[in-house]
C-alpha positions, 0 to 999 in steps of 0.5 A: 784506771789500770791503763792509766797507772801503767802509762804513768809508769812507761813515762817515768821508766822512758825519762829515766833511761833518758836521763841516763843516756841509756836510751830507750829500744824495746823489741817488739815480736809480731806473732801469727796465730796462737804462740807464746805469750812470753816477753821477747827480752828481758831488759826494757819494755817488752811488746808481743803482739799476737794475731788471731783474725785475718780479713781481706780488710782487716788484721786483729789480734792482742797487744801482751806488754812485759807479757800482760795482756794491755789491748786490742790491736786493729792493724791493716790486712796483710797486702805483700808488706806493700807501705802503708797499705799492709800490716807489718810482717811477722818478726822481731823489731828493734822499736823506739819512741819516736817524739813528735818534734821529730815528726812531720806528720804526727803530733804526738808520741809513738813507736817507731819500728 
């Protein structure tokens, strides 16, 4: 129920920043390991995603929004930041919703780094 009340929020905060033409880019900061759990910004949503388990198939760790642990997070092992086959390297990104009238491929909301 949390989670729902929370994306309800996102959603209102997204089309209110629409609205104002403000847009709309948090930063997302990709951390190895243990590390801060702290918002990258202070403006705007902010995403930390903190890994713990690394395989030879896949990269685990934690999803932190506006510093408050939200999920789990599955994404592809680590492979020379080769497209589509390797998680994103550790760093800072600029991220944006991404709709899917602007997508080919995807039918349905997302963040674009």
């Amino acid at each position: 129920m949390r989670i729902i009340k929370w994306l309800k929020s996102l959603i209102t905060l997204i089309m209110a920043l629409k609205e104002k033409g403000r847009g709309y880019t948090p930063k997302t900061q990709v951390k190895a390991g243990e590390g801060s759990k702290q918002p990258t910004e202070v403006k705007g949503v902010n995403l930390l995603i903190i890994r713990d388990t690394f395989t030879e198939n896949s990269t685990i760790g934690e999803l932190f929004i506006n510093g408050e642990r939200f999920c789990d997070t599955l994404e592809n092992p680590w492979l020379n930041n080769q497209r589509n086959i390797s998680c994103i390297p550790e760093g800072q990104y600029k991220v944006r919703l991404r709709l899917p009238r602007e997508s080919a491929t995807r039918d349905y909301l997302h963040l674009l780094v």
